[in-house]
KEKE-3310 file (N, C-alpha, C; in steps of 0.2 Angstrom, whole numbers, plus 5000, padded with zeros to 4 digits):
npx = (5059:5052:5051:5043:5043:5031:5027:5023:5022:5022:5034:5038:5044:5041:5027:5028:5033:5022:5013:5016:5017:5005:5004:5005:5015:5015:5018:5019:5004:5000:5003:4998:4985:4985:4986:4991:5006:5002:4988:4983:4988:4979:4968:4967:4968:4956:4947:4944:4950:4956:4968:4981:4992:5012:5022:5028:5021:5010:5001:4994:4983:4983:4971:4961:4961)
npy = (5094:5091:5101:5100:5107:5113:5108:5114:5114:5104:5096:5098:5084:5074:5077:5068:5057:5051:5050:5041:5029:5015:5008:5020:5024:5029:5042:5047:5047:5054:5066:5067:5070:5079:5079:5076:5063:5058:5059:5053:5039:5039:5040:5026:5018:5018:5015:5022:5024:5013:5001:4992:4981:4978:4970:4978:4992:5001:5002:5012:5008:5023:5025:5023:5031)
npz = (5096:5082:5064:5050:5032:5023:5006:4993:4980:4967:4957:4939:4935:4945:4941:4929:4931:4940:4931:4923:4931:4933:4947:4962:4977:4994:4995:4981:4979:4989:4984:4974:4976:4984:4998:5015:5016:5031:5030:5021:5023:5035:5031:5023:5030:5038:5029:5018:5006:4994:4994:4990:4999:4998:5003:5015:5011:5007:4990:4978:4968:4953:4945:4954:4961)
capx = (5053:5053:5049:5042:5041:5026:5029:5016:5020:5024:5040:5038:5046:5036:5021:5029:5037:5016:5010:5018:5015:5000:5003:5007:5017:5010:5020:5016:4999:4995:5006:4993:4977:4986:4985:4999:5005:4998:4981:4982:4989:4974:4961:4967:4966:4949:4946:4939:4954:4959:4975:4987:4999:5015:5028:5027:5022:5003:5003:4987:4980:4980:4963:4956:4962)
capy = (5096:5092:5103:5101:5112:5110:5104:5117:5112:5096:5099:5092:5078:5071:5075:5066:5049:5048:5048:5036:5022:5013:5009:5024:5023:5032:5050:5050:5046:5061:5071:5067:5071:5085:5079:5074:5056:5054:5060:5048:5033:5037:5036:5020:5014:5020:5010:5026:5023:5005:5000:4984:4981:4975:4969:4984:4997:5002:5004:5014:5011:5025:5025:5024:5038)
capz = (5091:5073:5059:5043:5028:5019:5001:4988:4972:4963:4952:4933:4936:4948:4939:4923:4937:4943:4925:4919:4934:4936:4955:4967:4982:4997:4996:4976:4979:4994:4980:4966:4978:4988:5005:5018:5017:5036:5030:5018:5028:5038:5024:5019:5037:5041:5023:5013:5000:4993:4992:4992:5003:4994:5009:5021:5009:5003:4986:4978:4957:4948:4942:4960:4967)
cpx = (5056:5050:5048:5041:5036:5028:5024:5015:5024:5029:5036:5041:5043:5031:5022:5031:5027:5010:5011:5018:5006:4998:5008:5010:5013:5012:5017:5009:4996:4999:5000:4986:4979:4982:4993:5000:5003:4990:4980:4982:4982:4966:4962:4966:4961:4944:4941:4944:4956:4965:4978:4992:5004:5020:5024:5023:5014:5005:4995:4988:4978:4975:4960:4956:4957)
cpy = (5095:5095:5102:5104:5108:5111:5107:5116:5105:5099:5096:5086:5074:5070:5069:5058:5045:5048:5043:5027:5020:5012:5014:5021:5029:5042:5049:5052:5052:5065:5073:5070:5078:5087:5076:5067:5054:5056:5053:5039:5034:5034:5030:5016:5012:5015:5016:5025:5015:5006:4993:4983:4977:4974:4973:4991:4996:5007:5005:5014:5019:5030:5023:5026:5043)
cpz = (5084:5067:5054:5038:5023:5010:4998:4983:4970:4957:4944:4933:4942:4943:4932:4925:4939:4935:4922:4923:4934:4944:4957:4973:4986:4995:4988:4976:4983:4988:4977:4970:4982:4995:5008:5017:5022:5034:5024:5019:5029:5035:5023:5029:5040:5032:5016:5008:4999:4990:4993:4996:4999:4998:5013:5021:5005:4996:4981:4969:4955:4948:4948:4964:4964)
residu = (UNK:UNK:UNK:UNK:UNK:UNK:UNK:UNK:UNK:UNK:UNK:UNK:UNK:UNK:UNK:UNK:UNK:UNK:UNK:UNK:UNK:UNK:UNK:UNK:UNK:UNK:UNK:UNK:UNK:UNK:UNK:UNK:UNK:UNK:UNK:UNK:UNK:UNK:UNK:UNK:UNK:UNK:UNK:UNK:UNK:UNK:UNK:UNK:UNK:UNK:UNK:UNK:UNK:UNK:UNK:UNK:UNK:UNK:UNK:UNK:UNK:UNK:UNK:UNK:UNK)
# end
């Protein structure tokens, strides 16, 4: 069985790393919206969030979150 500890606060340095890109990657992006990165995969899967795919990796603008 694997545990995970849930993650409450965003350090400054994060917030200062998601300020300053235009495209998010998926963990910044569930950071910025303060949900898990599988709730967010899921969103973008079921099509409620737009995102790019860039090789492997879904990558979220910004200003469309």
């Amino acid at each position: 069985m694997v545990k995970r500890e849930a993650k409450a606060f965003i350090t400054v340095d994060e917030v200062r790393v998601i300020q300053t890109k235009e495209w998010l990657t998926l963990k910044e992006a569930a950071l910025l919206l303060n949900v898990s990165p599988l709730t967010l995969r899921r969103w973008t899967l079921a099509g409620k969030v737009k995102s790019k795919k860039m090789g492997r990796k879904h990558m979220f603008r910004k200003g469309e979150l």
